[in-house]
Structures are given as C-alpha cells and as structure tokens.
C-alpha positions in Angstrom: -28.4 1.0 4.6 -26.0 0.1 1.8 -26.0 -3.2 -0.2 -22.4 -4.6 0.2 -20.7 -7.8 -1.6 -17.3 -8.8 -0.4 -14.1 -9.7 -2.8 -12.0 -12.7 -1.4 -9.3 -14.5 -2.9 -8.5 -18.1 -3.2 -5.1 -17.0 -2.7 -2.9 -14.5 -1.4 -1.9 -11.6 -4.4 -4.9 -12.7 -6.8 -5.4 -8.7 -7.7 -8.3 -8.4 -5.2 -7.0 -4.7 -4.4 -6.8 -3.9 -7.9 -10.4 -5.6 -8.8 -11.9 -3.6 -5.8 -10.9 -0.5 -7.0 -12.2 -1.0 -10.6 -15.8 -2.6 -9.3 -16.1 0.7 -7.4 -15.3 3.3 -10.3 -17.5 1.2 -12.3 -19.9 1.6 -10.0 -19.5 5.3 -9.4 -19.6 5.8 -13.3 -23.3 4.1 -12.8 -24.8 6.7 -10.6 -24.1 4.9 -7.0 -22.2 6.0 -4.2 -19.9 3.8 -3.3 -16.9 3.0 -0.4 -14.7 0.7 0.1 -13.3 -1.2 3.4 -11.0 -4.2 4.1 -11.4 -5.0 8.2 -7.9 -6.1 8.3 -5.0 -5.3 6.3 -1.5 -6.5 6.3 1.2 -3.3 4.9 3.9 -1.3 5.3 2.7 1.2 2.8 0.1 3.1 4.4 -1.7 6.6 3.9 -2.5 9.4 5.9 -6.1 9.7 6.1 -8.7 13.1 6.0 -9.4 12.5 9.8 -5.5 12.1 10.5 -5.3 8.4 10.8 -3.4 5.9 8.8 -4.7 2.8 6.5 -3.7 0.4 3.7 -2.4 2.3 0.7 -5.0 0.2 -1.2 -8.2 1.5 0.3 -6.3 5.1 -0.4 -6.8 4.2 -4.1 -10.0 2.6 -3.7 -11.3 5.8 -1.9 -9.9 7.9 -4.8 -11.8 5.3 -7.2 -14.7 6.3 -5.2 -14.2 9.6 -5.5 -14.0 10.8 -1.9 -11.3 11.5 0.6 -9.7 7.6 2.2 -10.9 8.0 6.4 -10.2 5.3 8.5 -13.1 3.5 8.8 -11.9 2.4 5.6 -9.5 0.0 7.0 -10.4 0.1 10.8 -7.5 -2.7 11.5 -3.9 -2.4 9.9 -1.3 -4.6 11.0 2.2 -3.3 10.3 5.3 -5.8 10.5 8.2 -4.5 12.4 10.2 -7.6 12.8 10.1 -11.6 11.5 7.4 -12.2 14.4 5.7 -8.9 15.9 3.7 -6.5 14.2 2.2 -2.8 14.9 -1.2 -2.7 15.2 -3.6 0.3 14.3 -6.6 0.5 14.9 -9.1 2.8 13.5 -6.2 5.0 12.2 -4.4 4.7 15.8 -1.7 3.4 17.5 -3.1 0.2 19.7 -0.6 -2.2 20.3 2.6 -3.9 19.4 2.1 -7.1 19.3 4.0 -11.0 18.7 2.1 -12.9 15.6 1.1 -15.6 18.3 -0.5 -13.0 20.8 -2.5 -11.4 17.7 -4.4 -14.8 17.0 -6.0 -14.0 21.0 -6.8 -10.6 20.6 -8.0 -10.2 17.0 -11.7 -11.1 17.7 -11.8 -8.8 20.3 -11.7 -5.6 17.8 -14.2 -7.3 16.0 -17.0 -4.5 17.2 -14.7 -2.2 16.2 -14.3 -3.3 12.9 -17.9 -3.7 12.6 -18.5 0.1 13.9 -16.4 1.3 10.8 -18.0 -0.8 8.7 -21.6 0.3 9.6 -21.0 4.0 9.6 -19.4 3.6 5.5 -22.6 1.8 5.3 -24.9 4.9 6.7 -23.3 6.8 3.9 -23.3 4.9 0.9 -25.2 2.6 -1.4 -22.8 0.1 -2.0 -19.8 -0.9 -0.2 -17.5 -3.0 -1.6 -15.3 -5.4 0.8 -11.9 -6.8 0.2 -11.1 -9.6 2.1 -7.4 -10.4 3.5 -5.3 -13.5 2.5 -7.7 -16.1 1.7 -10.3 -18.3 3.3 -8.7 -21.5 2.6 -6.4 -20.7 5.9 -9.2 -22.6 7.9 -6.3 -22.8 10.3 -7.1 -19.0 10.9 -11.1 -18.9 11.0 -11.3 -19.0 14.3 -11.3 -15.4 15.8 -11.0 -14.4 12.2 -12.2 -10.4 11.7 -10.5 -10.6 7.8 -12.6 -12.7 5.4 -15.4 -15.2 6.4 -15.5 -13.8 9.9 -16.6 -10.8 9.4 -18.3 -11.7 6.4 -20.7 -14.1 8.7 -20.9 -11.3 11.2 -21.8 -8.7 8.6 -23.9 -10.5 6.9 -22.3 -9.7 3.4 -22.0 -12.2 0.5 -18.6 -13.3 -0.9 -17.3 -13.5 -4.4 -14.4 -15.3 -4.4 -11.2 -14.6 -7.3 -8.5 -17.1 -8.2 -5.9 -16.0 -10.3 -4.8 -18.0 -13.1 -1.2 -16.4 -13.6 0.0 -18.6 -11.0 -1.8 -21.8 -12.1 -3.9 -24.1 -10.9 -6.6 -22.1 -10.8 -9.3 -24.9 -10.2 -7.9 -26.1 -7.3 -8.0 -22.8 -6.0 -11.6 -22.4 -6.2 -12.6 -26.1 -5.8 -10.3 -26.5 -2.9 -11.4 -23.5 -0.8 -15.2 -24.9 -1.5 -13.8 -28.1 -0.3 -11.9 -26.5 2.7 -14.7 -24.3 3.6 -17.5 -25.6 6.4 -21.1 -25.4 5.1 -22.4 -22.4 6.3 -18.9 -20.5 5.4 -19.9 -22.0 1.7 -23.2 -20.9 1.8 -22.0 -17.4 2.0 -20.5 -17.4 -1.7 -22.2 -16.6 -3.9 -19.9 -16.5 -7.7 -16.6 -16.3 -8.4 -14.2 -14.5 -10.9 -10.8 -15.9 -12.7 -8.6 -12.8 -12.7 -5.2 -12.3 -14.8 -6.0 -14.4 -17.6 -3.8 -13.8 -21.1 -4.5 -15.7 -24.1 -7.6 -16.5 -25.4 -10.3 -16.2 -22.9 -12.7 -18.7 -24.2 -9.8 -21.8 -24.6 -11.5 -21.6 -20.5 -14.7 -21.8 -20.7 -14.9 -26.0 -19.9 -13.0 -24.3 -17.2 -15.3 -22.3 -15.8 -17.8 -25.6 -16.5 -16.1 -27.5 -14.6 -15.5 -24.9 -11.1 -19.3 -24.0 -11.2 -20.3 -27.6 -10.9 -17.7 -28.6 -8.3 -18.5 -25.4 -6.6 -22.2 -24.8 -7.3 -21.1 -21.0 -7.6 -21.8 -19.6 -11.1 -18.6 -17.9 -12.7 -19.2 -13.7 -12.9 -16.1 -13.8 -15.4 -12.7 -14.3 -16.5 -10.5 -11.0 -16.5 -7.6 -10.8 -18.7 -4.6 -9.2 -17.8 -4.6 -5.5 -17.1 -1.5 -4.3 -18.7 -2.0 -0.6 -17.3 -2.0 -1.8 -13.5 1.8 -0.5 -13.7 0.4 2.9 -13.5 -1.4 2.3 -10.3 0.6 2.9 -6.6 1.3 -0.8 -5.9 0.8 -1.6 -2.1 2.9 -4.5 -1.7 6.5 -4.0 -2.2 6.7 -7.3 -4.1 4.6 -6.0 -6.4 6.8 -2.5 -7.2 9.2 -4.6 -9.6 10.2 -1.0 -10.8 9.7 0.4 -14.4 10.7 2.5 -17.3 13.1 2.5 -19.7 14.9 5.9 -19.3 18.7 6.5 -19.5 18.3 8.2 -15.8 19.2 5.2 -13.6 17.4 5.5 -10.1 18.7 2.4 -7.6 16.2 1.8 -4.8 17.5 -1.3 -2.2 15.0 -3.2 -1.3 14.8 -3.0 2.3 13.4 -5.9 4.7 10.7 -3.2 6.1 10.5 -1.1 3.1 7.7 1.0 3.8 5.8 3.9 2.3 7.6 3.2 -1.1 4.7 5.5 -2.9 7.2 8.1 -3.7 8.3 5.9 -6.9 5.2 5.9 -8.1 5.3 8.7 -10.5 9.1 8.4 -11.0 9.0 4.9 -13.2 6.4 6.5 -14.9 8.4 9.5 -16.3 10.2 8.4 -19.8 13.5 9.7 -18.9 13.7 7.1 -16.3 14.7 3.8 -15.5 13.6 2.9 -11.8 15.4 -0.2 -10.1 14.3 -2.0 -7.2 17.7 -3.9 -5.9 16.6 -7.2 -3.8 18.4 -8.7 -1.6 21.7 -10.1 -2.6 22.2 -8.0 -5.7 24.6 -4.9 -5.7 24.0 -1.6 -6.2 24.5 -1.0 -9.8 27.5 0.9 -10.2 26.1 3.0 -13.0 23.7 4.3 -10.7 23.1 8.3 -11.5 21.0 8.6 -8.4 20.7 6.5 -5.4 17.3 6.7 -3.3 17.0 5.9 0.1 13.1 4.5 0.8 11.1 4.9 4.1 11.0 1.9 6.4 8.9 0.5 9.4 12.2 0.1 11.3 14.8 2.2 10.6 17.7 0.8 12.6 16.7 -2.8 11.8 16.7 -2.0 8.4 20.4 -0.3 8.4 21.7 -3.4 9.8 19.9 -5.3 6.9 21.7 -2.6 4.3 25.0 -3.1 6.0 24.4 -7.4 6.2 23.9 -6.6 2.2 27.1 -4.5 1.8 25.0 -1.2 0.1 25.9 0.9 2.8 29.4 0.9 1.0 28.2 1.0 -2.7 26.0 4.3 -1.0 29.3 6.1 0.1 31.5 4.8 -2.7 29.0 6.3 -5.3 28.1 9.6 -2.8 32.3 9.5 -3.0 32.1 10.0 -6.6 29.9 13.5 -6.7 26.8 11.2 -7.1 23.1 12.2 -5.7 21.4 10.1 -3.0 18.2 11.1 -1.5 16.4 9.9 1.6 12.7 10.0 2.5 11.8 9.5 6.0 13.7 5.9 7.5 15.9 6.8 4.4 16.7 10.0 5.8 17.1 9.2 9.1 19.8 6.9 7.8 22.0 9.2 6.0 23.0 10.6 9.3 25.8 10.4 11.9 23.6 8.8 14.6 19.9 7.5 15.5 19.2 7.1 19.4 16.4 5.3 20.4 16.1 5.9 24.1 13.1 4.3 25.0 13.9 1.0 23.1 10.8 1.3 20.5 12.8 -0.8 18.0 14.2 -3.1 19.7 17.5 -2.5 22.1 17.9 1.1 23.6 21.0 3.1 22.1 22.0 4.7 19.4 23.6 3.9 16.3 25.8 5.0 14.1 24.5 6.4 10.2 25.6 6.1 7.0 27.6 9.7 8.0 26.5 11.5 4.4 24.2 14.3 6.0 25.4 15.9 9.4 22.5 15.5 11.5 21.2 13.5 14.8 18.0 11.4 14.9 16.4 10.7 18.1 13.3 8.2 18.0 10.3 8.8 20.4 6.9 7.2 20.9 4.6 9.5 19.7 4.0 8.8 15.7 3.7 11.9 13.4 0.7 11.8 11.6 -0.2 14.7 8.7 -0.9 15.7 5.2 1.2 18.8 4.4 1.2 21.6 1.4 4.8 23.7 0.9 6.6 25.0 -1.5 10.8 24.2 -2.7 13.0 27.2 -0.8 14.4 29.0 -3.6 11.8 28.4 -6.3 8.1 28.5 -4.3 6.9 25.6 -6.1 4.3 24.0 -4.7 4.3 20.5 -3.2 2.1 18.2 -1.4 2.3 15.1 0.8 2.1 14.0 3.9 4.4 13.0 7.0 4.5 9.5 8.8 7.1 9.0 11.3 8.6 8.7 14.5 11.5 10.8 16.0 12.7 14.3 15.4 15.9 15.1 13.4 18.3 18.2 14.6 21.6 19.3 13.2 23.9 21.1 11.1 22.8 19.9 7.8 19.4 21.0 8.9 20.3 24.5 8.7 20.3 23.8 5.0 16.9 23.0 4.3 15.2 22.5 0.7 11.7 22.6 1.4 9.0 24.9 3.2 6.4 22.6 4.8 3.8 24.8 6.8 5.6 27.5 6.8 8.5 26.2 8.2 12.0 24.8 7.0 12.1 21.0 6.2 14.6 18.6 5.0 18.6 18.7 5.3 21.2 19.1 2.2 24.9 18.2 2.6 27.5 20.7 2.2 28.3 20.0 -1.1 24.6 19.4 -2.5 24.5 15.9 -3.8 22.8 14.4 -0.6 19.4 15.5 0.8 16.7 14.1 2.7 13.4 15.2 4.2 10.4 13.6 6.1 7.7 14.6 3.1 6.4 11.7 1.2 4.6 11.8 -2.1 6.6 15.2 -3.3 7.2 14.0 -6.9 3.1 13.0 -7.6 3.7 17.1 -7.6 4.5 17.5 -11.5 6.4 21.0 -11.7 8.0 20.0 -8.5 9.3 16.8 -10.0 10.2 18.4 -12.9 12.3 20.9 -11.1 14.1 18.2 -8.8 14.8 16.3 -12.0 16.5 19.2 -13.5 18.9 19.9 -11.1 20.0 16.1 -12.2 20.1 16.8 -15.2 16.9 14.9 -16.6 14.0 16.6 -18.4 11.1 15.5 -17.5 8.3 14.5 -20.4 4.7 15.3 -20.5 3.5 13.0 -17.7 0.6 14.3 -15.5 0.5 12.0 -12.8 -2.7 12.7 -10.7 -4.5 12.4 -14.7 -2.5 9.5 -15.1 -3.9 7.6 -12.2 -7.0 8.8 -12.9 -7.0 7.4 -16.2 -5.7 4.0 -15.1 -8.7 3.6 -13.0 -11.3 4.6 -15.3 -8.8 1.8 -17.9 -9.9 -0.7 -15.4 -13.2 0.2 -15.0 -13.6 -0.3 -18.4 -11.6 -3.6 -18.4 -14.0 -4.9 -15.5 -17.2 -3.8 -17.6 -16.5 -5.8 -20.5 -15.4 -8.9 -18.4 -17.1 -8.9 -15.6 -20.7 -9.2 -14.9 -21.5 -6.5 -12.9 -24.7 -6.4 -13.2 -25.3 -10.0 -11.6 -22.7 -8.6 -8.9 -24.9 -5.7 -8.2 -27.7 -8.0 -7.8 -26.3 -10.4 -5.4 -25.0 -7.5 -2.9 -27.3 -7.6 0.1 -28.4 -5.1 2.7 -25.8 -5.5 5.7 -27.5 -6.6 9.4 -26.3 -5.1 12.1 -25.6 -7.8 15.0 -25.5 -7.1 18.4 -22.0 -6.6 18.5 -21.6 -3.4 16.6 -21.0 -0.6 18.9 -23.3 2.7 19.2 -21.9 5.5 17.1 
C-alpha cells in the first residue's frame, strides 16, 4: 500500500492544485511512483480520461506531473454547476445525478465507499499518493456528511497538511482559525502546514511562522514564494484564466456564467503574437477585436440568454458584419447557429431557441453525454490534431457540409459561406503546434517558437524546483502514512 499525505487549504483558491502537482513531479524526479486524487471536485473544466470518463482539469495536470495517463479514480466525485442552485454530478467518470445544492448535502456521504474504492485501487498502484482537499475545513458548517477534506481524511486515514495563502492576507487567522474551528480529533489529523504565494522577502515571516506553530502546535514545512511561471499551466478555474500575452493579435473571449472547458486558450495566450482577453461581465466586446472566440459551456442555452442580457450577441454580429473571424468550440458552436432544441428539457424548459444565426446549422440536445479523445487531421492540409469531445446533442445542417476538420475519419466542424465563422465540437486543437500555427496563418498571425506540450512540461518541472528549495519535502515524505482500509471501502 501506498503512503499518502493530504493537501488542504485554509481557504478556498490558496494554490492547493498547483502545489499538488509540483509535490508529485518532485516526487517522481525522486524515484517514487506517485498519483494524485481529490474525492470531490467542484469545475466546469473537466478532462476526458484514458478509461473514457471525465474529472477535474487539475488532477489531468497532476496525472501528467505524475507521468501517467489522468483515469477516474483520480477524481471519483465531480460536481458540475449548471445553474445558481443545482449541479451535475459524476461519479467515477459518469453521469449520476442532477442534483439541487440542498439535496447534495443528503446524498454526498452516501458515495463515500465509492470515493474510498478509487482511492484504494490509486493506492494498490503507487507509493505515494498525494490528496488535494476541496474548499477548506474551516466550513465546519459542511463536516457533516463531508467526503472532501476531513471526512475522508478521517475515513482514510491520511494526514493533512494544511496551506494558507498570504496573497490575500491574513494568513494567521487562516491557519490559527481553522485550528480553532476544527474539533480535536479533526486537529489531531494535521500534521504541518505551508504559507504559499508569498513575494517579498521570505524571512520578514519568520516571527510569523513562530507565532502559527505555537497557536497551532503544527510545525511550518515552509513558505512558498510566488510562482511567476503558473501562467503557463492550464488554469482550472475560470477566475483564475485572467488571459495573457502581449501580442498585436487581439483574441476577445466573453466570459460566460457556465464557461466551461476553457482549456483551448491555454496555448493561445502563450503564443507572442497574441493578446488573449477574457471579457467579464459588464464589459463590451472590444471593438478592435481581430478575432472573436466563442468558449464551451455547461449550459448552452442558459448561457446565450446570459450573452444576450450582456448585449455581446450584437458586438458578435456587428464585428462578424465587418468580415471579422469568430470561432466556436462546443457550447460556442452550438451557439453560432440558427436554432438549439432541447426536447427533453435537460436544461431547463423544453423548446428550442433561436442562435446567434452566423453558421447555418440546427442543434438538437439529447441525454446521452459524448465522451472521447480524438486524433484527425485539418481537411485540406492533413495536419494532425488532437483533443477530445465533451458534449451533449448532435449538430446537422448546411454549414456542415463545409467541414474543416477530419476527426476519425470522418468530417467535423461547420464553416460559413463566406469563411470567417467556424465551429467544431474538438477541444484542445491548438495544444497541437503546426495545427495552431496553420489556423493562425489563415488570420494572418505567425506564430513564434512556442512548443506547448515542452512548455507545460517545463512549467512543472519550474515548480518542482520552486517546491524543493521551499518546501520541506523531505519532512512531508516522512509524515505520509500507510492508508487503512475501513470497512466501508467496497471490493474491487
């Protein structure tokens, strides 16, 4: 059985994702084999798995930290928001429920075997696994039932390190007032903590750290200064894709309420000819937009009401008025076109809708979720591109007949009549570099030197570095235990 140690924050956003990823290429780089899990995540942004499930974008990167293909065991329960007050639910990669925030507080305990099943088979197969809590455990409110952070950690077994983040400030009453908050045996089970996002002069906090470990009676493992080159990692969160580069190439991306599978960015802000901008709410569209891109969404009829309440769905046909590009990915896509239907109500009430008009095609939304990683090529050009697919409903018409991909050997994707506006169901194309160089030229941009896959790669083994020389990781190792296995873990 593996040892395990668990990463929870005294906050929500303290970098735990980003830290988890780093502690496990450090640990790779030291000989172990290592995996990551997080029992319960909360995102829009997920991945396709190797066994054809879907998790948290997060554990995608922590897996590739790893070095090994992201499964769902990896995050056996993700909650996906569809609405102010209801969420998806998927469970070990699948489909469970759909379910109102109040009904998920009486069910969530109930998948805790479950959760514990993934957890033990990572363990079967690794030396180490490295946990990432959810939220914090200062939400006492939530402990009961609670499969996220000291939950599971108590029915686990697994020691907690917990991480406050000084960015935000008041970093000591982060990590005193969750030991204050916590009950004794939840306290017990921490065993250090870490002060992440630090800038300045690290030692100015040392009576800092003084005065947490004697409040806390939890030694300090270190304080982390900011990591500059966590730009050039896939963000999970939409709050934290703020956008990036500096490039005369203006790429306008509004900010949808469910934005969702947003990953397709990634290696655009990172090419230098590029300047990506993430429009919130209540901002226009900049009018010197050279391209407009449409993101994916968890909802895509809820969300083209929430681009209509923001007035972008005009800015979008004023500037595809003017011989501008727009492209669409998946919700985005679906949303360029005349019409979506949702027969069976999955979104809310049953009809259809009228599109945004700029691609002549019909959507019609069914149950059954589209799940895949998919290799093509670009018609015309046979370059190849990778990705995968994660929707619901098929798309049919005219526009379709002009398609400007190959995925699996057959057509994908839909381009207007006169060019400018396209769309396809195919995430992650442009982490494919001669296929995002190619795209880019036919706007006009040249693309630089950037090889994104190396570029990630690099990032992580950045933070690796950055964790080794702040971070004592060989007192984590050390306080990683050797998971139980409780009665309620299910048989394999």
């Amino acid at each position: 059985m593996a040892r395990s140690i668990m990463i929870q924050g005294a906050g929500s956003g303290v970098g735990k994702s980003l830290l988890v990823a780093g502690m496990a290429r450090a640990f790779v780089r030291r000989g172990l084999n290592v995996r990551p899990f997080k029992p319960q995540n909360m995102s829009n942004n997920a991945a396709v798995t190797a066994d054809g499930g879907e998790i948290g974008r997060a554990q995608a990167l922590q897996a590739q930290a790893c070095g090994v293909p992201p499964v769902t065991d990896m995050n056996p329960v993700l909650l996906k928001p569809e609405s102010e007050t209801g969420a998806q639910i998927i469970v070990q990669g699948k489909r469970f429920a759909t379910v109102r925030a109040r009904d998920y507080a009486g069910i969530k305990s109930s998948l805790m075997p479950r959760v514990l099943d993934s957890f033990h088979r990572l363990a079967d197969a690794a030396d180490l696994v490295i946990v990432e809590g959810a939220g914090s455990p200062a939400e006492v409110n939530l402990r009961k039932g609670d499969i996220a952070n000291m939950g599971f950690a108590t029915a686990a077994r697994v020691p907690v390190i917990l991480v406050g983040d000084i960015e935000r400030g008041g970093v000591l009453a982060q990590l005193v007032g969750t030991h204050v908050l916590l009950d004794t045996a939840d306290n017990a089970l921490v065993r250090g903590f870490i002060v992440n996002k630090f800038r300045g002069d690290a030692t100015l906090f040392d009576d800092g750290l003084r005065v947490a470990a004697e409040r806390t009676g939890w030694p300090g493992l270190g304080v982390v200064p900011w990591f500059a080159d966590a730009r050039r990692l896939p963000a999970e969160d939409a709050m934290d894709m703020c956008g990036g580069g500096a490039g005369a190439f203006r790429i306008a991306v509004p900010c949808l309420g469910r934005i969702a599978n947003f990953d397709d960015l990634d290696p655009l802000k990172l090419e230098s000819g590029i300047t990506v901008d993430m429009v919130a709410p209540g901002r226009p569209l900049p009018a010197d937009a050279d391209l407009i891109f449409l993101p994916g969404s968890k909802s895509t009829i809820g969300d083209l009401a929430f681009l209509r309440a923001q007035g972008w769905d005009r800015q979008i046909l004023d500037h595809a008025g003017q011989g501008k590009p727009v492209l669409g990915i998946c919700g985005g896509y679906q949303m360029l076109g005349q019409t979506i239907a949702d027969p069976d109500g999955i979104e809310g009430f049953p009809g259809p809708v009228d599109g945004l008009g700029l691609l002549d095609i019909h959507t019609i939304l069914a149950p059954e979720k589209h799940l895949s990683r998919v290799t093509g090529q670009a018609l015309g050009t046979g370059t190849p591109v990778h990705g995968y697919e994660i929707h619901i409903g098929q798309t049919t018409g005219p526009d379709c007949a002009r398609p400007w991909l190959r995925i699996e050997g057959k057509p994908a994707g839909a381009v207007s009549g006169n060019g400018r506006v396209r769309g396809c169901y195919v995430h992650g194309l442009f982490s494919s570099d001669a296929f995002r160089a190619e795209y880019l030229a036919t706007l006009g941009v040249a693309a630089g030197t950037l090889r994104y896959g190396d570029a990630v790669e690099d990032a992580l083994d950045g933070l690796a570095d950055h964790l080794e020389a702040h971070v004592r990781l060989d007192m984590l190792l050390s306080l990683a235990d050797g998971p139980a296995r409780p009665a309620t873990a299910l048989s394999d």
